[in-house]
mmJSON file of the N, C-alpha and C atoms, coordinates in Angstrom:
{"data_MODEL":{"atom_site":{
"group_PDB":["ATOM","ATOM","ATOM","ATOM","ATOM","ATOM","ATOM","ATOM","ATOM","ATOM","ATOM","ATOM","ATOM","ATOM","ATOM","ATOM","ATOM","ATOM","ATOM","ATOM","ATOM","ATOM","ATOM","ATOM","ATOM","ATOM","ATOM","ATOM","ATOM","ATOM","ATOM","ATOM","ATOM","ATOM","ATOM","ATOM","ATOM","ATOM","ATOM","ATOM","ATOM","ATOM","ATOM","ATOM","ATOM","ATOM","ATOM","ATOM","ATOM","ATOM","ATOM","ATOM","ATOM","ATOM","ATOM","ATOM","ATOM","ATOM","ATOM","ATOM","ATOM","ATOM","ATOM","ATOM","ATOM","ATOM","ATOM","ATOM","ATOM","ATOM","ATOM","ATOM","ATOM","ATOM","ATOM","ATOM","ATOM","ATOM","ATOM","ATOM","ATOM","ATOM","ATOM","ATOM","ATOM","ATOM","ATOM","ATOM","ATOM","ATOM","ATOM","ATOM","ATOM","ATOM","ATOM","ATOM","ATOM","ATOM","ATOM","ATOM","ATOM","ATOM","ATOM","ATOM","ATOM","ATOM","ATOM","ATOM","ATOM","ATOM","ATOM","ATOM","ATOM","ATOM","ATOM","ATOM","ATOM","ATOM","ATOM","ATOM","ATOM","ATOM","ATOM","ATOM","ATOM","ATOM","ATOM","ATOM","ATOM","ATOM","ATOM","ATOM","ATOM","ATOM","ATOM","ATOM","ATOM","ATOM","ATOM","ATOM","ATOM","ATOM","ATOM","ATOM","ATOM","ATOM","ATOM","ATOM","ATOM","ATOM","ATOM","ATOM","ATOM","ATOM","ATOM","ATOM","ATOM","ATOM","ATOM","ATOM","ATOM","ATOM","ATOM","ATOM","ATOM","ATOM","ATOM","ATOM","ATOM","ATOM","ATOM","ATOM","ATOM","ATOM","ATOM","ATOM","ATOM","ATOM","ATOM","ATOM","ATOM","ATOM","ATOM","ATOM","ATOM","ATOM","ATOM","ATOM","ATOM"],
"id":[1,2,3,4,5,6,7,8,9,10,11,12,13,14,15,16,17,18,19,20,21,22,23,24,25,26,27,28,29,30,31,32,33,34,35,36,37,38,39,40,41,42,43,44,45,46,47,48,49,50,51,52,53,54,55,56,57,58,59,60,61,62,63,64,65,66,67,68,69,70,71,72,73,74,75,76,77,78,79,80,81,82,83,84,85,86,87,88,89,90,91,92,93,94,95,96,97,98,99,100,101,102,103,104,105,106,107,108,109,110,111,112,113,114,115,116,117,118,119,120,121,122,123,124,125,126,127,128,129,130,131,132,133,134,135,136,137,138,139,140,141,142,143,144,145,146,147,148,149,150,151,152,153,154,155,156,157,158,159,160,161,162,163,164,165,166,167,168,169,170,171,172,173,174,175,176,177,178,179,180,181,182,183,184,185,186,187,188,189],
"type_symbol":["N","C","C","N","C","C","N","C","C","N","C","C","N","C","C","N","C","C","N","C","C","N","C","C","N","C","C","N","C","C","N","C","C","N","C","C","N","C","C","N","C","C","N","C","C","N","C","C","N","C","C","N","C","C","N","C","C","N","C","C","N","C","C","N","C","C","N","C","C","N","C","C","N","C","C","N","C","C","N","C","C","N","C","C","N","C","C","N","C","C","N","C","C","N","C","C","N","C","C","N","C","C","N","C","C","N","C","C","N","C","C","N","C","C","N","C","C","N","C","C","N","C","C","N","C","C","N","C","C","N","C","C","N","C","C","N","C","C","N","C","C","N","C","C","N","C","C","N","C","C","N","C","C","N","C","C","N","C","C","N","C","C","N","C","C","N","C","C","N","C","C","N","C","C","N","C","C","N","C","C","N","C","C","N","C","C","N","C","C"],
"label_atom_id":["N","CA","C","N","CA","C","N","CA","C","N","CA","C","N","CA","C","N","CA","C","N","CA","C","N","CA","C","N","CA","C","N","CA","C","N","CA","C","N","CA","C","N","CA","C","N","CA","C","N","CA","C","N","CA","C","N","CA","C","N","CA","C","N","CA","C","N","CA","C","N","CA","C","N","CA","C","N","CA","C","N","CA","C","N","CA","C","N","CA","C","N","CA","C","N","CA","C","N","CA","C","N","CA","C","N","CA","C","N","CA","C","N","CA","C","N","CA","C","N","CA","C","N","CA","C","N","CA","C","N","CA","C","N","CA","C","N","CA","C","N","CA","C","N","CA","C","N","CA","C","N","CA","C","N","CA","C","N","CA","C","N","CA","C","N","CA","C","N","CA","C","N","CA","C","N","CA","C","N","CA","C","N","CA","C","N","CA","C","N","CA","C","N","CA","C","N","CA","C","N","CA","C","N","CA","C","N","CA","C","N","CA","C","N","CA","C","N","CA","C"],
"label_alt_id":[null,null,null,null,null,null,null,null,null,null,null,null,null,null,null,null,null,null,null,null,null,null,null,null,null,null,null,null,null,null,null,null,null,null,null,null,null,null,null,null,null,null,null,null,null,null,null,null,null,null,null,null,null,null,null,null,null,null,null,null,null,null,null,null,null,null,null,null,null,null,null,null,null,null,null,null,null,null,null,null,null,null,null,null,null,null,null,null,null,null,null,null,null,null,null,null,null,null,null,null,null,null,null,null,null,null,null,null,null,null,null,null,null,null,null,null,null,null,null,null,null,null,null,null,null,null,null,null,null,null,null,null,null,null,null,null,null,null,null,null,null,null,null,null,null,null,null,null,null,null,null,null,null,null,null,null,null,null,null,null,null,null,null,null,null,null,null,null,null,null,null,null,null,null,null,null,null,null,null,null,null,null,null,null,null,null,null,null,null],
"label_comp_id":["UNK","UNK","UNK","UNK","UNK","UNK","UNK","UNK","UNK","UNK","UNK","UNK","UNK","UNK","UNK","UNK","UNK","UNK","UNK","UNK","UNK","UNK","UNK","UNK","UNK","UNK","UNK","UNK","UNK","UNK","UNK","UNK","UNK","UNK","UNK","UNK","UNK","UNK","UNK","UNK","UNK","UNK","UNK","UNK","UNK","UNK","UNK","UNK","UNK","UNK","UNK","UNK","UNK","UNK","UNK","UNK","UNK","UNK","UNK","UNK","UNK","UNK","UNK","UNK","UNK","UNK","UNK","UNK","UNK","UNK","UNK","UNK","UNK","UNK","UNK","UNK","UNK","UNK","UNK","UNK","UNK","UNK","UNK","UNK","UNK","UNK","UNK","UNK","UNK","UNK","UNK","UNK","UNK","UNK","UNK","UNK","UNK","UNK","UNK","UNK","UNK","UNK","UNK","UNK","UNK","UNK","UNK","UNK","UNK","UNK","UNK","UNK","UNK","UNK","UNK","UNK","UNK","UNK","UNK","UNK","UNK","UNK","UNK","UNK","UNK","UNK","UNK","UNK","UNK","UNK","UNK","UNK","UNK","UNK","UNK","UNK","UNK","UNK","UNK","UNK","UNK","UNK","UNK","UNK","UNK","UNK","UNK","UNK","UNK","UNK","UNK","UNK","UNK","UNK","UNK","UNK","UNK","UNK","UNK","UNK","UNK","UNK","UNK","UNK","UNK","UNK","UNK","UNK","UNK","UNK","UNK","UNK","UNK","UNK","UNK","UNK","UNK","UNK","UNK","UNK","UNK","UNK","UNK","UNK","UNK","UNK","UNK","UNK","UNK"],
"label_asym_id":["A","A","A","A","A","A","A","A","A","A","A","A","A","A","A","A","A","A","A","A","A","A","A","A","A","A","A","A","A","A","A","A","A","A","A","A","A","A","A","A","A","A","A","A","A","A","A","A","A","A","A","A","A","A","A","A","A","A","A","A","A","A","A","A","A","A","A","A","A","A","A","A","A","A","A","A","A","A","A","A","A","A","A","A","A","A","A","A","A","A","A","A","A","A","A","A","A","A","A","A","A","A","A","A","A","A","A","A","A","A","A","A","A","A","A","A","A","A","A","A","A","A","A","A","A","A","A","A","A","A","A","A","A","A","A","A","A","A","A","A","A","A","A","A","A","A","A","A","A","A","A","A","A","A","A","A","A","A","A","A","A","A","A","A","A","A","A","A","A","A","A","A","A","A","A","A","A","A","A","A","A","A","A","A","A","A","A","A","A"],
"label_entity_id":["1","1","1","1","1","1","1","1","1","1","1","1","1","1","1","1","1","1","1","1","1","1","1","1","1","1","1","1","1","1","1","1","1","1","1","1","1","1","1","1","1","1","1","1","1","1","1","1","1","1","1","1","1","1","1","1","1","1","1","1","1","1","1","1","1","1","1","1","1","1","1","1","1","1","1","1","1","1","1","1","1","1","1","1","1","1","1","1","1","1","1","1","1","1","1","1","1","1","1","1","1","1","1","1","1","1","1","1","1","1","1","1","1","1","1","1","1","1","1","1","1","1","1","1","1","1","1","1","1","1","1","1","1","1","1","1","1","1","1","1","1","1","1","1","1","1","1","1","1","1","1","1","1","1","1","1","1","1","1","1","1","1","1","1","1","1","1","1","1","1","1","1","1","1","1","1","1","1","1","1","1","1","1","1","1","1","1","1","1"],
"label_seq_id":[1,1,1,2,2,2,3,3,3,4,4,4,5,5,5,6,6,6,7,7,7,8,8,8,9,9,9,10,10,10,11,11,11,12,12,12,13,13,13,14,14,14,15,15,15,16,16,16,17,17,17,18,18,18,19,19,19,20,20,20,21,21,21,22,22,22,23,23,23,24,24,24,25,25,25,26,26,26,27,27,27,28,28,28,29,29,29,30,30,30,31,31,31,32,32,32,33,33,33,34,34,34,35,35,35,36,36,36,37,37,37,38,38,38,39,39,39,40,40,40,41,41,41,42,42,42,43,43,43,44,44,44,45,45,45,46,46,46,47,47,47,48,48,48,49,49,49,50,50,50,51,51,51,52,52,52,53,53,53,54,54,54,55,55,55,56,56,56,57,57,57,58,58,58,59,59,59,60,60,60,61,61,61,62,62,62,63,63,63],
"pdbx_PDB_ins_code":[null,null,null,null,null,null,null,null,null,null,null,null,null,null,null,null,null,null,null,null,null,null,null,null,null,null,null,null,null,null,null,null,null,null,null,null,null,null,null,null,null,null,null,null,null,null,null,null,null,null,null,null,null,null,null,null,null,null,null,null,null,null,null,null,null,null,null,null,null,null,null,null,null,null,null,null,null,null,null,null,null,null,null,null,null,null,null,null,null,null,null,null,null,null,null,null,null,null,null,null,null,null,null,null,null,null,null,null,null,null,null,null,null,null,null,null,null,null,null,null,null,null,null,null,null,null,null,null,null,null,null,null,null,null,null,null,null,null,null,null,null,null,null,null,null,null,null,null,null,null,null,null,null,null,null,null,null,null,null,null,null,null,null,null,null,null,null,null,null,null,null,null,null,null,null,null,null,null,null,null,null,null,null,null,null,null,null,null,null],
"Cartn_x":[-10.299,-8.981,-8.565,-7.808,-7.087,-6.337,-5.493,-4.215,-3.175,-2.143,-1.677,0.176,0.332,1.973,2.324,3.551,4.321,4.916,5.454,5.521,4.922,3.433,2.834,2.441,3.201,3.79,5.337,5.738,7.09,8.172,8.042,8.549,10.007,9.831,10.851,10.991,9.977,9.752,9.038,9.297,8.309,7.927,7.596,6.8,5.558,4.676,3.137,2.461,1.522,0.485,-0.906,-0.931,-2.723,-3.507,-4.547,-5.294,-7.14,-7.754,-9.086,-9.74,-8.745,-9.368,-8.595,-9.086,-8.282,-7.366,-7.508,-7.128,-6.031,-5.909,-4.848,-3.615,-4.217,-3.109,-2.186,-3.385,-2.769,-1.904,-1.886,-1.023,0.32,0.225,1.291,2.092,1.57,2.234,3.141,2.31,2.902,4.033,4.496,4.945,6.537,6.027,6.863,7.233,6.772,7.176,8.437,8.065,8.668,10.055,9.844,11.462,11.937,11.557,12.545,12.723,11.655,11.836,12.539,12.365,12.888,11.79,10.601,9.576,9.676,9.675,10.043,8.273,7.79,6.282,5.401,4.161,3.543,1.959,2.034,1.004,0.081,-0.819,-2.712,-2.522,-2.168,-2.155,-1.378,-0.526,0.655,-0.722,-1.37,-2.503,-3.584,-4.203,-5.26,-4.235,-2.795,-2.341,-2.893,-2.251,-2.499,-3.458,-4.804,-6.154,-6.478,-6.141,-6.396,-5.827,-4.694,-4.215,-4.442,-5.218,-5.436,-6.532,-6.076,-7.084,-7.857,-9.123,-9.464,-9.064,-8.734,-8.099,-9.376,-9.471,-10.345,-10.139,-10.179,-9.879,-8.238,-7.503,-6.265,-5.832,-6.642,-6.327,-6.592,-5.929,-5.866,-7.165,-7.725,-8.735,-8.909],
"Cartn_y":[-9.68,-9.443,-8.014,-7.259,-5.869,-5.966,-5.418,-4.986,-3.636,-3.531,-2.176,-2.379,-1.618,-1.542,-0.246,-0.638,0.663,1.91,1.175,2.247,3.172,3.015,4.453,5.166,5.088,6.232,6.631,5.325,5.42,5.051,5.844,5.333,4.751,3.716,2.341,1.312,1.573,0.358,-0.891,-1.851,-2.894,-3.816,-3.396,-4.11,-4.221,-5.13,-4.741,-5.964,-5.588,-6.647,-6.748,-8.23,-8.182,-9.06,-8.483,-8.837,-8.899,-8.943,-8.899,-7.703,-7.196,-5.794,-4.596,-3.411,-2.862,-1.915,-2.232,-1.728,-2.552,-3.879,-4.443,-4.189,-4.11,-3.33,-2.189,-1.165,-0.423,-0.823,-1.193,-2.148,-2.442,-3.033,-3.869,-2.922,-1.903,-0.957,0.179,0.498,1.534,0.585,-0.402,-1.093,-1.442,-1.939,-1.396,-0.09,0.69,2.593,2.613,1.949,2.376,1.41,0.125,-0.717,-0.282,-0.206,-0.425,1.055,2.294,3.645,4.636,4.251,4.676,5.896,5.652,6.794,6.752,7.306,7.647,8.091,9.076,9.483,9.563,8.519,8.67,9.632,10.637,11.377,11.037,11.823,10.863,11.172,12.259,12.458,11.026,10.447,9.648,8.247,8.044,6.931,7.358,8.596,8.362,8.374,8.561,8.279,6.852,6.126,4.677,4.153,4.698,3.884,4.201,5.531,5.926,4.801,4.571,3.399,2.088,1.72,0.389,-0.171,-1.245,-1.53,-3.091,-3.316,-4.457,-5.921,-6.541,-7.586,-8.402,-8.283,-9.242,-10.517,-11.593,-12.561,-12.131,-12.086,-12.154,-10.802,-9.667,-8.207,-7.434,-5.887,-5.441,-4.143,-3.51,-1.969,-1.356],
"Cartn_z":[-3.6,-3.004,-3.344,-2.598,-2.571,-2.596,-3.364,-3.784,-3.576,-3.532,-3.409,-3.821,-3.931,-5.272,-4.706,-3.684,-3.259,-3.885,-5.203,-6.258,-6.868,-6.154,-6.528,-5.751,-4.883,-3.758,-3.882,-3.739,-4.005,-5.013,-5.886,-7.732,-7.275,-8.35,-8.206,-7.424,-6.389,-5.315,-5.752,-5.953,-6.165,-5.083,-3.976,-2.942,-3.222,-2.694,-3.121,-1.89,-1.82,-0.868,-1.223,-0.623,-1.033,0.313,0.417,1.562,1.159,2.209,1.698,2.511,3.024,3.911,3.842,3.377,3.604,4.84,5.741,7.176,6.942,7.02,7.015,5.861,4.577,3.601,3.884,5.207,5.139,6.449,7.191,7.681,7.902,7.017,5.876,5.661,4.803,3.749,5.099,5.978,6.76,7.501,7.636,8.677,7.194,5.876,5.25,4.936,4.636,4.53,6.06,7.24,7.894,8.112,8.126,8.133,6.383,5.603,3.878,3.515,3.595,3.068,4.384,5.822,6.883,7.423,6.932,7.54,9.201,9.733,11.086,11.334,10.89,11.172,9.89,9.985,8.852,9.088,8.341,8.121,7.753,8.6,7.996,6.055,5.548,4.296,3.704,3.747,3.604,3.639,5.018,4.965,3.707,3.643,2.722,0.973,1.205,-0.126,-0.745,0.816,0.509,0.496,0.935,0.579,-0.548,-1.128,-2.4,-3.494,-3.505,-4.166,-3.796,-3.373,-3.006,-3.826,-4.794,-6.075,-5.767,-6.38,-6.111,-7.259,-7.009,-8.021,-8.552,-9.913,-10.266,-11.644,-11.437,-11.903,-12.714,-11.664,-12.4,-13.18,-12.642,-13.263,-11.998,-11.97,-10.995,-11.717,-10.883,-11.57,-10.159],
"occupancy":[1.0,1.0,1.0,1.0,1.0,1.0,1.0,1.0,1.0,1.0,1.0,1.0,1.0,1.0,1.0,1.0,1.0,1.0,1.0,1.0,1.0,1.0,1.0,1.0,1.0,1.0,1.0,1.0,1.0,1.0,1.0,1.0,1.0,1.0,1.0,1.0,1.0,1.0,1.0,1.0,1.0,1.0,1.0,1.0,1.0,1.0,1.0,1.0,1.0,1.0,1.0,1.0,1.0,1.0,1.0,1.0,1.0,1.0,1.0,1.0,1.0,1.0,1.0,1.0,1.0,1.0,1.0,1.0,1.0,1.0,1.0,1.0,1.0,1.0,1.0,1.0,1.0,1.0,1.0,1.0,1.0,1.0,1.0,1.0,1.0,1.0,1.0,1.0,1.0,1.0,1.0,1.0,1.0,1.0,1.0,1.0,1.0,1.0,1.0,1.0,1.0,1.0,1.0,1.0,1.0,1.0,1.0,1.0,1.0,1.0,1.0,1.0,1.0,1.0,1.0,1.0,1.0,1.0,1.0,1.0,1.0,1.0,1.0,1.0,1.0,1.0,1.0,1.0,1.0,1.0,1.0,1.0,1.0,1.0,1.0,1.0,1.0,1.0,1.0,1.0,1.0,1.0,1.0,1.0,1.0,1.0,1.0,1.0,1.0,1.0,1.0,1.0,1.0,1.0,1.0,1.0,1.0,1.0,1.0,1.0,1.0,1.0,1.0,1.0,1.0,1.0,1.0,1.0,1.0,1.0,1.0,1.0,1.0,1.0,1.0,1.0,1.0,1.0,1.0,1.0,1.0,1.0,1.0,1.0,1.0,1.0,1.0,1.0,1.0],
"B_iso_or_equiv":[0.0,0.0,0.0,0.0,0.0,0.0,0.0,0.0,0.0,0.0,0.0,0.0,0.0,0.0,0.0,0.0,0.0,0.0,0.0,0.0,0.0,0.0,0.0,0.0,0.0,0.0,0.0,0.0,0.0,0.0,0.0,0.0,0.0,0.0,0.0,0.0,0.0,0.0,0.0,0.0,0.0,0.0,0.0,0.0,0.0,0.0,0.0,0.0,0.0,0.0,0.0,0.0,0.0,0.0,0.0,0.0,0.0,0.0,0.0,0.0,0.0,0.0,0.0,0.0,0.0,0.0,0.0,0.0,0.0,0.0,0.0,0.0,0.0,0.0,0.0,0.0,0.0,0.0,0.0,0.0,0.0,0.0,0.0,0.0,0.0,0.0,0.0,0.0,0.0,0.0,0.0,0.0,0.0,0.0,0.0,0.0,0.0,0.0,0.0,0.0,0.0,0.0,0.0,0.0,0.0,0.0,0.0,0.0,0.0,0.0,0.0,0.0,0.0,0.0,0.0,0.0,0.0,0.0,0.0,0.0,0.0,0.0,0.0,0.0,0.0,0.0,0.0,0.0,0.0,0.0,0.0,0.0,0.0,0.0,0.0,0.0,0.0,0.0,0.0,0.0,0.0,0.0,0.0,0.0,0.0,0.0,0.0,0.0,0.0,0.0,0.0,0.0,0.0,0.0,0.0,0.0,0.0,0.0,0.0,0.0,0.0,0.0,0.0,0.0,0.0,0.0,0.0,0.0,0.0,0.0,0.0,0.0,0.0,0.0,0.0,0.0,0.0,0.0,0.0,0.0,0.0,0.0,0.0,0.0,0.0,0.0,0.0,0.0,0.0],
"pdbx_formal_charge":[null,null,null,null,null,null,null,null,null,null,null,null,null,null,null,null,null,null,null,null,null,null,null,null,null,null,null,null,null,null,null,null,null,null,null,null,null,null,null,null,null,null,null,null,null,null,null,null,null,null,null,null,null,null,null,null,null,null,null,null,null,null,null,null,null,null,null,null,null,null,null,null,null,null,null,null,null,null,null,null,null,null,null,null,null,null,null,null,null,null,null,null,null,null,null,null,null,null,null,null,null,null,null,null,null,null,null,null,null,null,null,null,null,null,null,null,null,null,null,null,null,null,null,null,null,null,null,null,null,null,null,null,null,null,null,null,null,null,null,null,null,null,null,null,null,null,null,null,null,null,null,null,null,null,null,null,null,null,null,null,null,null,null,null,null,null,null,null,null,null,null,null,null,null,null,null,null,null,null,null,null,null,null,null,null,null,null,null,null],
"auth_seq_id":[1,1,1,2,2,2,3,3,3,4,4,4,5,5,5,6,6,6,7,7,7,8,8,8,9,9,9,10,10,10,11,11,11,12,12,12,13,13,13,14,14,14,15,15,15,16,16,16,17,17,17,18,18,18,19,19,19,20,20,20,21,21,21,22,22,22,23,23,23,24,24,24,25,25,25,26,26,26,27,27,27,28,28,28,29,29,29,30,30,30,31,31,31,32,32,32,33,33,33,34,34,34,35,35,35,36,36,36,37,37,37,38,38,38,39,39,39,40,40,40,41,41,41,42,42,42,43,43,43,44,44,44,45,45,45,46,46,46,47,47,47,48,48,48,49,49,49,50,50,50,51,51,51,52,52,52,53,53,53,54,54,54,55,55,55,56,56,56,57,57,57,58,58,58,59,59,59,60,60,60,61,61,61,62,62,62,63,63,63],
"auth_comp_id":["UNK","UNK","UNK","UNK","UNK","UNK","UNK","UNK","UNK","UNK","UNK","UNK","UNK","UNK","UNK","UNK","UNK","UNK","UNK","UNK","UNK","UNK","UNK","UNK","UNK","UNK","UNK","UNK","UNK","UNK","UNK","UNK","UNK","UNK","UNK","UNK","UNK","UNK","UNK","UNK","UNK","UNK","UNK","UNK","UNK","UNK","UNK","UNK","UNK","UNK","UNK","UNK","UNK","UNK","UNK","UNK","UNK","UNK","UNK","UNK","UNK","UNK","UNK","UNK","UNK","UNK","UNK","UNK","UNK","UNK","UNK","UNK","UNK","UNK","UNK","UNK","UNK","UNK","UNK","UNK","UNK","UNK","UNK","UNK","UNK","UNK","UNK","UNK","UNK","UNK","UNK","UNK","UNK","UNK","UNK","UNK","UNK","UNK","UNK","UNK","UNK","UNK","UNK","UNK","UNK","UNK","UNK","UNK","UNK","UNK","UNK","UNK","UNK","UNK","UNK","UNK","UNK","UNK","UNK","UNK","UNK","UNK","UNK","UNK","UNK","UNK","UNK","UNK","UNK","UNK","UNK","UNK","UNK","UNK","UNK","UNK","UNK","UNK","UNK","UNK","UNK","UNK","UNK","UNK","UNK","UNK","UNK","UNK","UNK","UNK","UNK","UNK","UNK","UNK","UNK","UNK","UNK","UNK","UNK","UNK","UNK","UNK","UNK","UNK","UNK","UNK","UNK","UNK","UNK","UNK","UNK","UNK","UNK","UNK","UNK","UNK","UNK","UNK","UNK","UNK","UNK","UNK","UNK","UNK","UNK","UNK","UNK","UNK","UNK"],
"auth_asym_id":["A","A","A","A","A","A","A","A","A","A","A","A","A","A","A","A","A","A","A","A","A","A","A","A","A","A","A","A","A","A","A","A","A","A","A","A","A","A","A","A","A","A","A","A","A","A","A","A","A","A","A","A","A","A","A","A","A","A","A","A","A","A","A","A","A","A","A","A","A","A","A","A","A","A","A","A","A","A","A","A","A","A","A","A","A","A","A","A","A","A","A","A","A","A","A","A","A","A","A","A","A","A","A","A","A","A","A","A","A","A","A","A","A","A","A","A","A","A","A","A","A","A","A","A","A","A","A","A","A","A","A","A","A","A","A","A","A","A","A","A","A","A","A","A","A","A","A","A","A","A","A","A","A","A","A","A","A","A","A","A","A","A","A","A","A","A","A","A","A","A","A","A","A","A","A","A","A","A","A","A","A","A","A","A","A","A","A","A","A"],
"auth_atom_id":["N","CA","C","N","CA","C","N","CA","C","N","CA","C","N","CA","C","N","CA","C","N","CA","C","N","CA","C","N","CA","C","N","CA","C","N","CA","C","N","CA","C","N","CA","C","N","CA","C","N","CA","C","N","CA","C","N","CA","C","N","CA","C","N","CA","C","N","CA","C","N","CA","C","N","CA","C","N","CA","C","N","CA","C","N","CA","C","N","CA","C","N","CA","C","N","CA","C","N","CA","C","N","CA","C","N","CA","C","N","CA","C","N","CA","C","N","CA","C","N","CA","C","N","CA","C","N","CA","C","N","CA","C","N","CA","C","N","CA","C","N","CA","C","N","CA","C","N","CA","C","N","CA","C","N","CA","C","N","CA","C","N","CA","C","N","CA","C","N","CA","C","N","CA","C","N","CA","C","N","CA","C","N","CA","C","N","CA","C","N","CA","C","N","CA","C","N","CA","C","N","CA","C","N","CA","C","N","CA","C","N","CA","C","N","CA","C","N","CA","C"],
"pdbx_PDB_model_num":[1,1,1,1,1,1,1,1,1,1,1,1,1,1,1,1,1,1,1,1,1,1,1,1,1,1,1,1,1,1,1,1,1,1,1,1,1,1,1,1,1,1,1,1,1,1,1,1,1,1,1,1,1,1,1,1,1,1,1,1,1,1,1,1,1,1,1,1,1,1,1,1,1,1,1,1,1,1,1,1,1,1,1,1,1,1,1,1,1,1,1,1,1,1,1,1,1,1,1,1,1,1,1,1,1,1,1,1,1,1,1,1,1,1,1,1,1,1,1,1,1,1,1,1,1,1,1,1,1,1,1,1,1,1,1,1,1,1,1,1,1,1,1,1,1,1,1,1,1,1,1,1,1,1,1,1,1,1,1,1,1,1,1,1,1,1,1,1,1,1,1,1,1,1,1,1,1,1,1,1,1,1,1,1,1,1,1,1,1]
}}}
């Protein structure tokens, strides 16, 4: 499973999602960035933020 924690893009946010792909995280995450933070246009830089942070969960720990 994949994981990802908005707050490390966006300090103090505690949204987070988990999926088993990551296309869909990123997804998720841009579709929140844009209804809760009000991003209007997200930059390819802004997407590889978020694949960059996208961690794999293993037995109950995130790495």
């Amino acid at each position: 499973m994949r994981h990802f924690h908005c707050g490390s893009i966006v300090p103090g946010c505690s949204w987070h999602t988990c999926a088993e792909e990551d296309a869909e995280i990123v997804r998720r995450t841009v579709e929140h960035l844009r209804k809760t933070h009000g991003e209007a246009e997200i930059r390819p830089n802004l997407i590889e933020m978020i694949k960059e942070r996208i961690k794999t969960e293993k037995q109950g720990t995130l790495s």
